[in-house]
N, C-alpha and C positions, 0 to 999 in steps of 0.2 A: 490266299486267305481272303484279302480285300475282292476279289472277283467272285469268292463263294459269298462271302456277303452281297453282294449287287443282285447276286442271281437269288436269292434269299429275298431281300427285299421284292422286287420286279414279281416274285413269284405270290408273296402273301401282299403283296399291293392289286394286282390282276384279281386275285378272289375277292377283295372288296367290292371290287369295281363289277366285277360280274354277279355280284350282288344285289347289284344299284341300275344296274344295265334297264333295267323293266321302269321306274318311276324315274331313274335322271332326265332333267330338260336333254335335249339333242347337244345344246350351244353351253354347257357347261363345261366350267373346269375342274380338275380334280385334285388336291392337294392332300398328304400325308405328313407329318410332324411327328419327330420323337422328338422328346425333351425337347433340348434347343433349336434343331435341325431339323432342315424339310431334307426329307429321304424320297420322295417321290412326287411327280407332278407331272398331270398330263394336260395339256393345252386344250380350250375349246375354242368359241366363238371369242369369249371373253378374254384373252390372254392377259394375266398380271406378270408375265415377264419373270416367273421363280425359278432358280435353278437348283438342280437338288446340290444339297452340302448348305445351303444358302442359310444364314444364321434367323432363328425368329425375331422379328421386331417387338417390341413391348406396347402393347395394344391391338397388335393383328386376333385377329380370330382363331387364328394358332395358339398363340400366348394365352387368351384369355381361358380357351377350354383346355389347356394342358395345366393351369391354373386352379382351373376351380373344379376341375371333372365334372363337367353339366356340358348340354346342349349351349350354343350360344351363335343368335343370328342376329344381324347386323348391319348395315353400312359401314362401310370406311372409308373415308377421303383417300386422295388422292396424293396429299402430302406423306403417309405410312409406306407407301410399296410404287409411288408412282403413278399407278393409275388406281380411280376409285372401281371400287366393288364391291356387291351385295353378296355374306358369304352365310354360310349356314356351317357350324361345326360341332363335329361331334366326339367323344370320347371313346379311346378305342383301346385296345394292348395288341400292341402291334409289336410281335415280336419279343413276347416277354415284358416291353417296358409301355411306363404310358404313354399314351400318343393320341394326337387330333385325326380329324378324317376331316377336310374340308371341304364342303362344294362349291366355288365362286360363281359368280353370275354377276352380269350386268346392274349396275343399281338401277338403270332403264325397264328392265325384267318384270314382266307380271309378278310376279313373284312377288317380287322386292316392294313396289308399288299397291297387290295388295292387301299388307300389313302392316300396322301402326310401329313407329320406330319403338324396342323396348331402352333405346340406350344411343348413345353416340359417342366417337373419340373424341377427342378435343385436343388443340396444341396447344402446349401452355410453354413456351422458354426452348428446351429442346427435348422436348418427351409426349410423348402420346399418354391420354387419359381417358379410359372407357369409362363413362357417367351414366346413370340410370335415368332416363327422362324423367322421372318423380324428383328427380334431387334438384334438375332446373328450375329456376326462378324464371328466367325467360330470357329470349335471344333479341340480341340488336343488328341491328345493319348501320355499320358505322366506319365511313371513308373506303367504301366498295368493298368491304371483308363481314364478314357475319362473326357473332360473338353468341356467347351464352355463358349463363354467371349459375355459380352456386356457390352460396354462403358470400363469402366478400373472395372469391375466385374469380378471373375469367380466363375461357377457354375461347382457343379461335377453330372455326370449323370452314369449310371450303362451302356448303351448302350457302343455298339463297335464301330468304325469307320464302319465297314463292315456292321451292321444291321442300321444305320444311313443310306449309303451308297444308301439301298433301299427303305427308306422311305423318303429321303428330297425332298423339291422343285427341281425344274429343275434349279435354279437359285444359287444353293451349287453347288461347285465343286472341286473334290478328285485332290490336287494336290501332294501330298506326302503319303507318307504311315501313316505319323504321324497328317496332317492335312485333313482337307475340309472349305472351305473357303465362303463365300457369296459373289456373287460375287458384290451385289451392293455396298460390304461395300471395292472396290475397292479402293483406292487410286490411284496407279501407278505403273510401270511394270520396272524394271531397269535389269540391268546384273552386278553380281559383280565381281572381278578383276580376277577369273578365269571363265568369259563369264557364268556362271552359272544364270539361272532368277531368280528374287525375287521380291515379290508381297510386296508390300507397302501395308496397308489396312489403313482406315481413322483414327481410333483411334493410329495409327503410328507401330503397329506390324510389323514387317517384317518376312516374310515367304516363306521358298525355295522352289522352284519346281524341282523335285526330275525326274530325267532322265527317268525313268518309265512309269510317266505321263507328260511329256512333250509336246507330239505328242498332247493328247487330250486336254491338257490347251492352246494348240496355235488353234486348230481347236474348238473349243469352245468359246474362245474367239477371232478369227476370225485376227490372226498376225500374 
């Protein structure tokens, strides 16, 4: 019975895939998810090392579209699965039940690079948290680790400022070496007792703008 399943799976996993055969990259990988379990996976360029039977994580790309039955593309660090990846996943009935259809790729990947991130995981204690960029307040770089805050949260993420840098909305903006800021999560603009700016954000942070970037915070934000 367990070997008529395998061959069952193997069987309606191969017709997905020869579905995909025409637009998949060459160096992709392939991942399949029922409920909590990957049932299938096929190795490309990019190997994240999944075995089938292997339980889903809570934040994987797996999780989140067996979750919400949507499309959902992504990055994920490298703290979730080991190695980081750019996945793209989809909602499928696989076999009766619901289930992901996953394509990993390199976060390196054209692909990946480019599109504006719509979201990122975050480590918060011991659990992964997928955030909508719109809910960031903005990210720090603080004792070699990168951070990102929403509401009085923070989350740690593996990215750099500098690899953020080229994937966020137009709407993030580099104003020190140690921040990027959103800018809708602006409060107000002051100078402090040495003429220096300082950005107020809503949740009350205050955060300097560093002479560096100064030029592009007033041309950017238009003062």
């Amino acid at each position: 019975m367990v070997q008529e399943t395998e061959i069952s799976i193997k069987i309606a996993a191969n017709q997905y895939c020869s579905l995909l055969k025409d637009w998949l990259p060459e160096d992709a990988s392939i991942a399949i998810a029922v409920e909590e379990t990957y049932v299938y996976y096929a190795a490309g360029t990019h190997d994240i090392l999944l075995d089938n039977g292997k339980k889903i994580k809570r934040g994987s790309i797996a999780d989140q579209v067996i979750n919400k039955r949507r499309k959902v593309e992504a990055i994920i660090d490298e703290e979730l699965l080991g190695t980081a990846y750019y996945g793209i996943g989809y909602p499928i009935n696989f076999l009766g039940k619901p289930a992901a259809l996953i394509i990993i790729l390199s976060p390196e990947h054209p692909e990946a690079k480019g599109k504006p991130l719509r979201f990122v995981t975050g480590k918060q204690q011991d659990q992964w948290v997928p955030i909508s960029i719109e809910q960031i307040s903005h990210f720090e770089s603080l004792n070699k680790k990168t951070w990102f805050y929403v509401d009085d949260e923070q989350y740690k993420i593996n990215f750099t400022l500098k690899e953020l840098s080229r994937r966020l909305p137009d709407f993030f903006l580099r104003i020190h070496r140690s921040y990027i800021i959103n800018i809708h999560s602006i409060d107000r603009i002051t100078r402090d007792f040495s003429s220096n700016l300082i950005i107020s954000m809503k949740n009350g942070t205050e955060l300097p703008v560093s002479n560096s970037y100064l030029i592009d915070v007033k041309r950017v934000l238009e003062f």
